[in-house]
N, C-alpha and C positions, 0 to 999 in steps of 0.2 A: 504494500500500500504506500503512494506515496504521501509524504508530510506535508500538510497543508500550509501554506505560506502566510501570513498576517502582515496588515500593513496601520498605520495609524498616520487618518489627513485629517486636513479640515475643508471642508466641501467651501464651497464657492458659490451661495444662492443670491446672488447679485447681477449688476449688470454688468459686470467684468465677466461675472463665470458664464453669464447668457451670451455676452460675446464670444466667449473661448467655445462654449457649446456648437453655436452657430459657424465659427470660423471652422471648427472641425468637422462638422457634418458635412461642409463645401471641400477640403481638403481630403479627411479618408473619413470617409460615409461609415465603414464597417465599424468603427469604432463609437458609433453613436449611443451605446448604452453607457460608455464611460461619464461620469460626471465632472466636472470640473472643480479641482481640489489641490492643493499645496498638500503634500507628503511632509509628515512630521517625520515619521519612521517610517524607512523602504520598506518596500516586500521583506519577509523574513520567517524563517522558521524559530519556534518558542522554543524555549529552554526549558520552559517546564508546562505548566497546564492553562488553558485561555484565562481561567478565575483568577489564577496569581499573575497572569501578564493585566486582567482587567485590575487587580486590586492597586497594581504600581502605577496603573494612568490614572486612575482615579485616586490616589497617594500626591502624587506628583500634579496633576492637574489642579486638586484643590489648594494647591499653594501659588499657583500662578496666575495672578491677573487678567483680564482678558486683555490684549495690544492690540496696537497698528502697527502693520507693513504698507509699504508702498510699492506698487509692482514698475520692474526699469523699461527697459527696451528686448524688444525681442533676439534672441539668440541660440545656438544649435550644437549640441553635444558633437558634432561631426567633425574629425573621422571615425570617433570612439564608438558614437552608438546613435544612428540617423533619426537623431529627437529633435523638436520645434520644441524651443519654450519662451515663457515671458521669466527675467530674474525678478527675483525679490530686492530692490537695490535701495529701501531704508527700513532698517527695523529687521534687516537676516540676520543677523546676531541673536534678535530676540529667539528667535525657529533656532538658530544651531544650538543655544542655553537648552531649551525646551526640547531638543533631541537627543542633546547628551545626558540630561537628565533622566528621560525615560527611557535610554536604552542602555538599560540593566537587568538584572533577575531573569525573571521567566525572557524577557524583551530586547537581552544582550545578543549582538549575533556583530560578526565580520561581513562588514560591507564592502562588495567591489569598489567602491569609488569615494571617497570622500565628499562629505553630504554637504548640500549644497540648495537651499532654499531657490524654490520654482516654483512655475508654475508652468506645465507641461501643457501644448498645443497640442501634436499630434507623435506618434513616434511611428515612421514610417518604415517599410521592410528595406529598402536599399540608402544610401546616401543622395545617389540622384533625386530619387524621389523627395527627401529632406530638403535637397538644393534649391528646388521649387515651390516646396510649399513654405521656405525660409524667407524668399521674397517675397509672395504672398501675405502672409503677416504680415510680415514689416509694412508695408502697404496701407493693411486693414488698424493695424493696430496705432501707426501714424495718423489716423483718421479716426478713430475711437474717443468718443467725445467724456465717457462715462471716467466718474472719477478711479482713478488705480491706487486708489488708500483702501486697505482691507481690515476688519477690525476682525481678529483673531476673538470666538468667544466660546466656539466649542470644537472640540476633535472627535472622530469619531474610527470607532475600532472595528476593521472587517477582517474580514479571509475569502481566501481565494478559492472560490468552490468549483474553476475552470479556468482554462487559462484564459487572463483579461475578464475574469468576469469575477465582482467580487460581492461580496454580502456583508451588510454594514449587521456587526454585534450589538455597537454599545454608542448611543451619544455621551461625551462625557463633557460638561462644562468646564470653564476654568475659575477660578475663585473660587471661595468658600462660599455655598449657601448657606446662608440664616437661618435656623430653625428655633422658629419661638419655643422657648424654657418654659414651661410646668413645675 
């Protein structure tokens, strides 16, 4: 059997991520059930069991405020690996604190790449293909009227039930809720 992968974003229900929805649908259609999300923690196999990977975000989450990021200019993992994305380019400090943080316990793993706040357009099967839909964006995104300040206020915890296809576990807020005392 193999290991199911988990990943921990924060979705994108704005008009940034209905831009990135829409820009994607026009560049790789197949990809259209993805949502539009900044990765806290990549894909990753657990260390130990989902409840103690859920108890460390929810540990961790409740000590961290909710922030802003500001998303920069469009840019392309290429020749490494044929991705479209928008950078994170004020406030990725806050996401790299917030990743080191919760990836520990059940939630530590060795990642190929050194993490790097985003927010992923499209990830295409060759470079070529990346090449074009790299100018594309840049295009769309130079012409995007909606603001790029994003206010971080929940993350949410999936797995990977197929490849590219994932399933949200757990919304988890950030700060501490208030529960009136008795």
């Amino acid at each position: 059997m193999i290991q199911p992968r988990y990943a921990l974003v924060a979705y994108l229900k704005n008009p940034v991520g209905e831009f990135v929805e829409r820009l994607r649908r026009e560049l790789h259609p197949e990809r259209l059930h993805l949502e539009a999300h900044v990765s806290v923690l990549p894909p990753r196999s657990l260390q130990g069991s989902e409840a103690s990977a859920r108890e460390t975000i929810e540990e961790v989450c409740s000590q961290i405020d909710p922030f802003e990021v500001t998303l920069g200019e469009v840019e392309t993992f290429c020749p490494v690996t044929p991705t479209v994305f928008i950078r994170v380019a004020h406030g990725a400090y806050r996401l790299r604190e917030l990743h080191d943080r919760l990836s520990v316990r059940a939630l530590a793993a060795t990642e190929d790449w050194p993490y790097m706040p985003h927010l992923t357009i499209v990830k295409m099967s060759v470079e070529s293909q990346a090449e074009q839909a790299f100018e594309i964006a840049q295009q769309r995104w130079s012409e995007c009227d909606c603001n790029h300040r994003i206010l971080i206020t929940e993350l949410t915890f999936v797995r990977e039930e197929a490849p590219n296809r994932w399933k949200d576990l757990a919304g988890v807020p950030l700060g501490r809720k208030l529960v009136p005392s008795k």
